[in-house]
VMD Tcl script that draws the C-alpha trace (Angstrom):
set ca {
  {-7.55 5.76 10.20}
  {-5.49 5.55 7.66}
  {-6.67 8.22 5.14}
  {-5.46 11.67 5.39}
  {-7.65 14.65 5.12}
  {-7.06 15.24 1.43}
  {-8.15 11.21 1.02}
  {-4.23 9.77 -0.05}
  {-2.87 6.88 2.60}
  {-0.62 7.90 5.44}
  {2.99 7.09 5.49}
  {3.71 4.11 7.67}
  {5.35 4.47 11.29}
  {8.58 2.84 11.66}
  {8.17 -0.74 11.95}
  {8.31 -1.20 15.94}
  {5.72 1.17 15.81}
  {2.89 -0.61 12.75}
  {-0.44 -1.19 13.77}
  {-1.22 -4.49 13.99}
  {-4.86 -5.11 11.84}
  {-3.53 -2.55 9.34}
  {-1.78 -4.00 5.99}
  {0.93 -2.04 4.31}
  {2.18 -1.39 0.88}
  {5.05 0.71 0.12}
  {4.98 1.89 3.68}
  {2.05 3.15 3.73}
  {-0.80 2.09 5.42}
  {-3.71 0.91 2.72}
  {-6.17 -1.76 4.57}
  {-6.89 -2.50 7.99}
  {-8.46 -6.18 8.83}
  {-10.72 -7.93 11.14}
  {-10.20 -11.51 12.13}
  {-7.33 -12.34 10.42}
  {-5.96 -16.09 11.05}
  {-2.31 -17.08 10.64}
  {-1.08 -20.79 9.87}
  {2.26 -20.69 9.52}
  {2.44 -24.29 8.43}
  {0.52 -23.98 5.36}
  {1.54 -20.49 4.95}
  {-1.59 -18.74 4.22}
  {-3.55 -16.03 6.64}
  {-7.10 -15.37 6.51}
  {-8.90 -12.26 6.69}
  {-12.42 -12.20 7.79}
  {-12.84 -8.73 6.44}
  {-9.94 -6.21 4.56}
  {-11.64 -2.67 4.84}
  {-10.62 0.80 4.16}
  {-8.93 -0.76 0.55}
  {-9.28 1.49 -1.96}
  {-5.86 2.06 -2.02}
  {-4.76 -1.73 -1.89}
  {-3.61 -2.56 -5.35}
  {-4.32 -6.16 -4.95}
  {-1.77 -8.15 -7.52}
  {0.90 -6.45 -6.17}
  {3.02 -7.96 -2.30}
  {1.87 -6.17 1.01}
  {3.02 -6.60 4.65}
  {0.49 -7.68 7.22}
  {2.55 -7.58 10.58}
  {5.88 -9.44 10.39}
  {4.87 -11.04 7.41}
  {5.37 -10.29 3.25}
  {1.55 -11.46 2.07}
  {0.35 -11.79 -1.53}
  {-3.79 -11.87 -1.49}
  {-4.63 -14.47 -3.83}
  {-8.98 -15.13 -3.06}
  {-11.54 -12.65 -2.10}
  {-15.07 -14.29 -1.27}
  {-16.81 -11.31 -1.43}
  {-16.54 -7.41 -2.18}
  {-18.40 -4.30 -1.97}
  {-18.12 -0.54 -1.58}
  {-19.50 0.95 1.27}
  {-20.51 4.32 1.07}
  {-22.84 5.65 4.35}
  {-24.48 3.95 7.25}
  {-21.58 1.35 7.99}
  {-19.03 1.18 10.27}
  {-16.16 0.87 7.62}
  {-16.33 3.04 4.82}
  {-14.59 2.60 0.75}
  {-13.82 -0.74 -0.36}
  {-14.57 -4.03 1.76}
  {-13.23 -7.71 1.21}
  {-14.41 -10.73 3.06}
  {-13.47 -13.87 3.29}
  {-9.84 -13.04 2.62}
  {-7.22 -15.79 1.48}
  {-3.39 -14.96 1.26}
  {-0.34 -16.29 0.86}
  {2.52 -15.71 3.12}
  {6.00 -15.29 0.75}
}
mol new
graphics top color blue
foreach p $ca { graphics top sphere $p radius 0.5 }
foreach p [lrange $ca 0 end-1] q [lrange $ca 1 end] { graphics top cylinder $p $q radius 0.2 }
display resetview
């Protein structure tokens, strides 16, 4: 996961080395999605679910694989506490933009 012990984000691996469903800001691993969709023609990925988020400051660019991503439309959002799978901040129905 992508939350230390003391609950702060873990530094990124080099980039040959990123996860692939995890989303990065500042090098640091802050989301990590489910379904995610990629057309490059209309330049816009979509995210079935973004969990683990808390520490996804949403105006600001990310990095989702080889790509620089700005989320501009959540369907949906809640905060999931106990008895789920993914725990802190969930988005589904995920719309961003590919810069």
């Amino acid at each position: 996961m992508a939350i230390n012990a003391q609950d702060q984000p873990v530094p990124a691996p080099s980039s040959a080395t990123r996860e692939e469903d995890a989303i990065y800001q500042n090098g640091q691993v802050v989301a990590h999605v489910l379904d995610p969709e990629i057309s490059a023609e209309s330049k816009r990925i979509h995210f079935g679910e973004v969990y683990g988020s808390d520490y996804l400051i949403l105006p600001d660019e990310c990095e989702f694989r080889n790509h620089r991503i700005l989320i501009r439309k959540i369907g949906y959002a809640t905060k999931e506490e106990k008895q789920s799978l993914h725990k802190g901040r969930i988005l589904r129905d995920v719309m961003a933009e590919i810069l």
